[in-house]
C-alpha positions in Angstrom: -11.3 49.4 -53.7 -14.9 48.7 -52.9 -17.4 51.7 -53.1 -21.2 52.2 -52.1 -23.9 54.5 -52.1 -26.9 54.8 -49.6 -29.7 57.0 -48.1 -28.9 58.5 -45.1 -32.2 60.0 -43.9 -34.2 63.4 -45.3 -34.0 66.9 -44.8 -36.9 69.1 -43.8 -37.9 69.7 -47.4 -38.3 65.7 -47.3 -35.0 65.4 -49.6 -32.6 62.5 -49.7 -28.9 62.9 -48.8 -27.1 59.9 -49.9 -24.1 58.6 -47.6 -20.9 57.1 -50.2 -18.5 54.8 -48.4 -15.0 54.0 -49.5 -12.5 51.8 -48.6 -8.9 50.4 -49.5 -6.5 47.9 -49.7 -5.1 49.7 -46.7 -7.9 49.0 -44.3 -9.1 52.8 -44.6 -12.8 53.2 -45.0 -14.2 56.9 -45.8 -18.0 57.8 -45.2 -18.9 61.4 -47.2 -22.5 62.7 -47.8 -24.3 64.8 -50.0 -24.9 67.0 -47.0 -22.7 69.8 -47.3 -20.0 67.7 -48.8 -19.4 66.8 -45.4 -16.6 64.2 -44.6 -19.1 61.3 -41.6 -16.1 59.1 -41.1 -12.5 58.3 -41.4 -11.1 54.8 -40.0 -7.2 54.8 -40.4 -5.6 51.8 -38.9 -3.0 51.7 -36.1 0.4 50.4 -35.8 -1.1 47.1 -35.4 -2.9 47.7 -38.3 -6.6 47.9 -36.5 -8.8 50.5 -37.9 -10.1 53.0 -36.3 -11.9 56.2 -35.9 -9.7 59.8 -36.4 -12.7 62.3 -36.8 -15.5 63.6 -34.9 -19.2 63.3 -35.8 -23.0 62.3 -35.4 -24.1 59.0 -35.9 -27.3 60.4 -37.9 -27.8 63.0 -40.2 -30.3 65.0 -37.2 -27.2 66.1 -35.8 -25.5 67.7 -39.0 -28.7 69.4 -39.6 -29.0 71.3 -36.0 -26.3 73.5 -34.9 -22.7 72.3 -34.6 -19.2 72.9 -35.1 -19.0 72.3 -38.6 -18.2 68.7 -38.2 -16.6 67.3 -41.2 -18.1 70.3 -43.3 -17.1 72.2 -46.5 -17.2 75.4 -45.8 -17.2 78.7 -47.9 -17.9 80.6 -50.1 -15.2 82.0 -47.6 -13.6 79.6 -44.4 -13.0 82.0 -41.4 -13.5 85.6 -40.8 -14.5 88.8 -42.6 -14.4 91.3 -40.5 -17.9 93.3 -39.6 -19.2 90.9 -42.3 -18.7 93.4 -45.2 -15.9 94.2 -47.8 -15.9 96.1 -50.6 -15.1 95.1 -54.4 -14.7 98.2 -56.4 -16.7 101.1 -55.4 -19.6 98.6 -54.4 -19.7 97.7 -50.5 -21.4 93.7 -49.8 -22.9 93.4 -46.3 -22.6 89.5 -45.8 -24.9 87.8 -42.5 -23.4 88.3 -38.4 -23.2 84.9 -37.4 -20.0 85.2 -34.8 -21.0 88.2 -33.1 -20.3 91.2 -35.3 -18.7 89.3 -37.8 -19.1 86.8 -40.6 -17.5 83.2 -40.3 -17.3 80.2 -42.7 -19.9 81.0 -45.5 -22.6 82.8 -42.9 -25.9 81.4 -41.8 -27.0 79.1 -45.0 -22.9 79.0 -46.1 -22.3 75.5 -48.4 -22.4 73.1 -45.3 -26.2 73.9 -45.1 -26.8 72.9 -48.7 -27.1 69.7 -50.5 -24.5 68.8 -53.0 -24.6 66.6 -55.9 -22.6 63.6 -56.0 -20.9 61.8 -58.6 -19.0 58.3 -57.8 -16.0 57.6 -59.5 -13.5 54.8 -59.4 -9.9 54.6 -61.2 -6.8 52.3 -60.7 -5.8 52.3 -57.2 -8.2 55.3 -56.3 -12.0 55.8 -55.5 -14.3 58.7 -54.4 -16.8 60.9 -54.8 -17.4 64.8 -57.1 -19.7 66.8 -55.1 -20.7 69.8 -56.7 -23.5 72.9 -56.7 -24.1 76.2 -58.2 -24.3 78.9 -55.3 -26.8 82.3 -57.1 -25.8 84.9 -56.9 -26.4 87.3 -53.9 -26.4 84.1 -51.8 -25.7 85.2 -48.2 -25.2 88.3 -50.2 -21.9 87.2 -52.2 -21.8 88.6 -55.4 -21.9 86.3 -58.9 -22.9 82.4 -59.7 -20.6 80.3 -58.6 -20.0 77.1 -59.6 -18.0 74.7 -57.4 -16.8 71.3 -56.8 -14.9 69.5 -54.0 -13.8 65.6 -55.1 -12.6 63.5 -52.4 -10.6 60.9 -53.3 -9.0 57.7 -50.8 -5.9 56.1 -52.5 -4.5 52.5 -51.8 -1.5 55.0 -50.7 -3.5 55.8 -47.6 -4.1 59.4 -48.6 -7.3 61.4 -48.7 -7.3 64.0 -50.9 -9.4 66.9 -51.7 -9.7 69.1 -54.9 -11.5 71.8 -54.9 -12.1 74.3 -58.4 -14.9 77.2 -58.7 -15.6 79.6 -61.3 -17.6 82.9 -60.8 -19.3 85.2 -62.9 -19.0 88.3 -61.2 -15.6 88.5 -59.1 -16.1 87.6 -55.5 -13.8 86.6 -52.7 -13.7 82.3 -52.1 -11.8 80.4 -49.7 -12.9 76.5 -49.5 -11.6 74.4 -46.8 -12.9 71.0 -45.0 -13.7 71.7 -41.3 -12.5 68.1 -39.7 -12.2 67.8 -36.3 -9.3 64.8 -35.8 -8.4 63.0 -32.9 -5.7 60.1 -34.3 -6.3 58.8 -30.7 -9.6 58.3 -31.2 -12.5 60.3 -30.0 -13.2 58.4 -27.3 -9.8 58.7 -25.6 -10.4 62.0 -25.0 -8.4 65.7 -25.3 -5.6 66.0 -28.0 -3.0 67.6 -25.5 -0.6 64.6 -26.2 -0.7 64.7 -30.0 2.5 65.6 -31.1 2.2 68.3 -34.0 4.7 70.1 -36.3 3.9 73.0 -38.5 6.6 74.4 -40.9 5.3 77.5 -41.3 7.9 80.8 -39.5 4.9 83.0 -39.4 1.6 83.6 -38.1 -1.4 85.9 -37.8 -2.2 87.4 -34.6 -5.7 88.1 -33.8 -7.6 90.7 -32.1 -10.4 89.7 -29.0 -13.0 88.7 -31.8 -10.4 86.2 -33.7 -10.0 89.1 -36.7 -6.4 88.9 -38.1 -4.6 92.6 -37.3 -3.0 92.6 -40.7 0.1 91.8 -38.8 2.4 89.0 -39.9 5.0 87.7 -37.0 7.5 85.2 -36.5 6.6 82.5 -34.6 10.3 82.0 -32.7 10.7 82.5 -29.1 6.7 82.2 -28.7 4.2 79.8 -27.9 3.1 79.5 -31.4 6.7 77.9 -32.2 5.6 74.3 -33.8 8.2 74.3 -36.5 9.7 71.7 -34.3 7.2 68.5 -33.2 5.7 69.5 -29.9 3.1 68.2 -27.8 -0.5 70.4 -28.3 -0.8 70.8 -24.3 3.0 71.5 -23.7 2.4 75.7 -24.2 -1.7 75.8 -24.6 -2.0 77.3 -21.4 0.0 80.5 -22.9 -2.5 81.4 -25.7 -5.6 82.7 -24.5 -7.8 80.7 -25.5 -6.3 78.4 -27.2 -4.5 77.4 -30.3 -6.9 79.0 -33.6 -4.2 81.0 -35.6 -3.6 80.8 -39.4 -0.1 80.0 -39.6 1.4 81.3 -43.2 2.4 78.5 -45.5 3.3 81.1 -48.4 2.4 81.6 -52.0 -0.2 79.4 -53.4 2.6 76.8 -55.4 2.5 73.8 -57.2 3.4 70.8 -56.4 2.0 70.2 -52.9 4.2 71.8 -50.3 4.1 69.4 -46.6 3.3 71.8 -44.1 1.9 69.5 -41.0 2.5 66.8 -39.4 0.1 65.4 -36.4 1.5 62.1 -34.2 -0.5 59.8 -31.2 2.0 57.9 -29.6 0.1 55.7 -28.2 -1.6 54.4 -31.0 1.5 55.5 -33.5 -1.5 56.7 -36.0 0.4 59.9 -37.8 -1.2 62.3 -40.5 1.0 64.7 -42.9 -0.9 67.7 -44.4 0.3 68.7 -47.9 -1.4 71.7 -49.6 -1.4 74.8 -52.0 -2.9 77.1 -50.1 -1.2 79.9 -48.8 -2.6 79.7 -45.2 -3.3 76.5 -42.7 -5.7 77.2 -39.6 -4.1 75.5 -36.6 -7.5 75.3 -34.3 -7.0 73.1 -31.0 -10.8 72.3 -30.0 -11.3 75.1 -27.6 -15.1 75.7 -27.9 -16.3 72.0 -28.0 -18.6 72.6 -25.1 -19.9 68.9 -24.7 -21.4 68.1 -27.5 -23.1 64.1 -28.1 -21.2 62.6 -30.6 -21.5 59.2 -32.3 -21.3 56.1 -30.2 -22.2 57.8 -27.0 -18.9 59.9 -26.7 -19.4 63.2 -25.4 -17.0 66.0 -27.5 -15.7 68.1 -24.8 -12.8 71.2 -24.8 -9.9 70.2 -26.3 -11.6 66.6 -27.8 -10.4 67.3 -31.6 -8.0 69.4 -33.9 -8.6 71.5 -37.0 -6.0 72.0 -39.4 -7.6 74.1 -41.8 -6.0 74.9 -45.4 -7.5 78.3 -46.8 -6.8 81.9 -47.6 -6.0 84.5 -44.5 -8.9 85.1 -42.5 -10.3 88.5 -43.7 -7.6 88.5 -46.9 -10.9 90.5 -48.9 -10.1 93.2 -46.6 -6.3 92.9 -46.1 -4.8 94.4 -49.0 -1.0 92.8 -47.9 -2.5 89.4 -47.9 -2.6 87.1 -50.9 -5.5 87.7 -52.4 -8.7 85.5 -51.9 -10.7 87.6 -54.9 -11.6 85.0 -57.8 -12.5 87.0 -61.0 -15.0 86.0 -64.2 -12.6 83.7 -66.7 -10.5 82.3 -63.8 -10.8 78.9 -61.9 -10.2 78.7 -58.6 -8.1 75.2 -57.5 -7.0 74.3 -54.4 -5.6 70.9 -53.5 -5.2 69.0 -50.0 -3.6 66.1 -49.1 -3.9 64.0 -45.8 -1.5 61.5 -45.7 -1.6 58.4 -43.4 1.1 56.3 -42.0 1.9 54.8 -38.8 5.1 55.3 -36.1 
């Protein structure tokens, strides 16, 4: 395992983010930053063992610190949806920012990709990454209590990346961490991710209203175009969801060990990637509002040009009372594990 750390440009306020490359015995090489403990880069090599790039990003930090997708990003204090941007805890009601029309997504306006991290390098036998953490105050974007949180991403000689997440509060709030990677296992520049094979094991989703809120309902995905509990092609039923694929798909109860619930396959290059987590939720989003957007190396990220598969609580769960709750109370710790598993086919 060899690991480095360098500058990689300034913010505004003239501070340094620092970029940390890893790479392994397996010819992966990971690029992180101190920008919100965003994931640059993720080579992964091909059945002829060439690396290559599975993710979509900027070249330079200017591009993570305009508007974007949430390339790479962790996001919280909660990923997705509240709806109306409020809940209530108690008798007390928390009005959070609008930032997706009358609702709140992925942390709000200043949420923890628009926030430097501190970074701590680490290297063990057969392992190497990075801690990031930071201390969100309290009433940021109007969340209640201090929390403290951490994500560590680690690259194994296994070919895995994995991502730990733990937070502690104190005053209870809602908190839902995920990593917002956009993957194309083709590679960016080959364009949409219609013919990525992908398998979910998950029976259930949640269908959504016009503004992408959960209804509360939970449904079975058989007989409908939301059926990937057998590999499928992304573009074979995309055409039948309005929109586009961007569903949480219900994995269960939060369990330990890791439970396997995805699978994502390009033929062509036989890259595949397995998705193991503890979460009780994985958001299955299929590109649909990349609108053309100038990525690294000249490629242009259009409709359809990556995947999201997005480990987290239910969208809205603070204001779902039959979800699994996403509320994390003074004297607990929040953990959350997520594995992305490489191989080739």
């Amino acid at each position: 395992m060899t690991i480095t750390k360098t500058p990689f440009g300034e913010t505004p306020e003239g501070e340094t983010i620092y970029k940390i490359t890893v790479s392994n015995e397996g010819r992966m090489t990971m690029e992180v930053m101190t920008y919100g403990a965003t994931l640059l880069s993720l080579k992964v090599p091909d059945r002829d063992r060439k690396p290559g790039e599975v993710t979509l990003g900027f070249q330079s930090l200017d591009g993570y610190l305009g508007d974007h997708p949430y390339f790479g990003a962790t996001v919280g204090r909660v990923a997705n949806r509240i709806a109306k941007a409020q809940f209530s805890i108690g008798p007390r009601k928390y009005t959070l920012s609008k930032n997706d029309g009358a609702n709140h997504l992925h942390g709000g306006v200043y949420g923890f990709h628009r926030h430097v991290w501190t970074s701590e390098v680490f290297a063990v036998d057969g392992a190497a990454g990075v801690i990031f953490r930071r201390v969100s105050p309290h009433l940021e974007e109007n969340y209640p209590g201090k929390l403290t949180a951490s994500v560590t991403y680690t690259l194994t000689d296994h070919n895995e990346l994995v991502l730990d997440y733990e937070a502690s509060t104190s005053k209870s709030t809602p908190v839902s961490l995920t990593n917002h990677t956009y993957w194309n296992l083709a590679g960016p520049e080959n364009g949409k991710i219609f013919d990525h094979d992908v398998q979910l094991n998950c029976e259930r989703y949640l269908p959504v209203d016009e503004s992408q809120i959960p209804t509360g309902e939970i449904l079975d995905v058989a007989g409908t175009p939301m059926d990937f509990r057998k590999s499928k092609r992304v573009g074979q039923d995309i055409k039948q969801v309005t929109g586009g694929f961007d569903h949480c798909y219900v994995v269960g109860e939060r369990r330990d060990p890791l439970k396997t619930v995805a699978m994502v396959w390009d033929r062509k290059s036989g890259r595949a990637m397995e998705v193991l987590t503890t979460m009780p939720g994985i958001q299955f989003y299929s590109g649909n509002k990349l609108d053309g957007i100038p990525g690294r190396n000249g490629v242009i990220y259009k409709q359809y040009g990556g995947l999201c598969l997005e480990t987290q609580h239910f969208p809205n769960a603070i204001n779902e009372p039959a979800f699994p709750t996403c509320l994390l109370k003074p004297r607990e710790t929040y953990r959350h594990q997520t594995v992305y598993r490489f191989l080739t086919r």
